[in-house]
C-alpha positions as CSV (number, residue, x, y, z in Angstrom):
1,X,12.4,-50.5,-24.6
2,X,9.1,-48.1,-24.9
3,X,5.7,-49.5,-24.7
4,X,4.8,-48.2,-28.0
5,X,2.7,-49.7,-30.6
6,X,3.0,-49.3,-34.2
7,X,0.1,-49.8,-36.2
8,X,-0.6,-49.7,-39.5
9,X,-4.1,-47.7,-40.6
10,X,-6.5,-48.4,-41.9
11,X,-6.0,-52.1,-41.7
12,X,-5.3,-52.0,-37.9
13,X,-2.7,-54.3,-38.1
14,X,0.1,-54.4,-35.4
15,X,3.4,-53.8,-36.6
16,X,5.1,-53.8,-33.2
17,X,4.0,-54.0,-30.0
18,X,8.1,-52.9,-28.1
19,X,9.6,-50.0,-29.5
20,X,13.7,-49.5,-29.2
21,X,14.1,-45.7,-29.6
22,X,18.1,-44.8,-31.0
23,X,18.5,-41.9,-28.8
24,X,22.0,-41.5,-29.0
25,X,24.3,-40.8,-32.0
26,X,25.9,-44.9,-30.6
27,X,23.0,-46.2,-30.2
28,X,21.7,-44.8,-34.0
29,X,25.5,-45.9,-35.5
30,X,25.2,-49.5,-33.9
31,X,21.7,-50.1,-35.0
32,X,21.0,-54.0,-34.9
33,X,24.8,-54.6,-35.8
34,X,26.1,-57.7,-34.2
35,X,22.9,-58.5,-32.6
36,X,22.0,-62.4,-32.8
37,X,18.0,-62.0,-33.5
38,X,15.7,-59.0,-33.0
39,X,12.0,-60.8,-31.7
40,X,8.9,-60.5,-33.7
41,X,6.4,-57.7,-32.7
42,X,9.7,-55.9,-31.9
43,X,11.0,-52.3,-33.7
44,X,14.2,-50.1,-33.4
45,X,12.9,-46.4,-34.4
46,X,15.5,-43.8,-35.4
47,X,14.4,-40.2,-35.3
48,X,15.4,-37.3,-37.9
49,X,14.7,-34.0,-37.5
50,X,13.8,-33.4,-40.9
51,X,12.6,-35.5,-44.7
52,X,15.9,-36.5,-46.6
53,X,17.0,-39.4,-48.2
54,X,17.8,-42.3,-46.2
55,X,20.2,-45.5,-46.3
56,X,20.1,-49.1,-44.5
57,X,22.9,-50.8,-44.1
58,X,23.0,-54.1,-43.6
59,X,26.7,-54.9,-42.5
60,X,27.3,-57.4,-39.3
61,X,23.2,-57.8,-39.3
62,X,22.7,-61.7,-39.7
63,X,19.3,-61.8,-40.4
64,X,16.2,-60.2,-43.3
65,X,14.5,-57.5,-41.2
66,X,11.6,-54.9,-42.9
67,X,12.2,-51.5,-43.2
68,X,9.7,-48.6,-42.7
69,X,9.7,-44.8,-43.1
70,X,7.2,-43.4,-41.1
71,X,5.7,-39.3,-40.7
């Protein structure tokens, strides 16, 4: 977990105040699959080296989570 906030401007509102960084091509491929809960104020980040069309799956995620796509 990274201390990292996300914030959203200009409101100031905190999106997340622990941030789960997929580092690995594993960790990016499990995502929150078969995780029980993620906690509020929480956020898994993905990184891509470049702007492209993206997809979320939802398969073996038992619960609604939000989705953003962030420069």
């Amino acid at each position: 977990m990274t201390n990292v906030r996300i914030v959203h401007e200009p409101a100031g509102e905190v999106l997340a105040t622990n941030v789960e960084v997929a580092e690995s091509f594993l960790a990016s491929l499990r995502g929150l699959r078969f995780r029980r809960s993620f906690p509020d104020g929480h956020a898994l980040l993905f990184r891509f080296g470049s702007a492209g069309r993206r997809d979320v799956d939802m398969f073996f995620v038992p619960f609604r989570i939000d989705a953003l796509w962030l420069v």
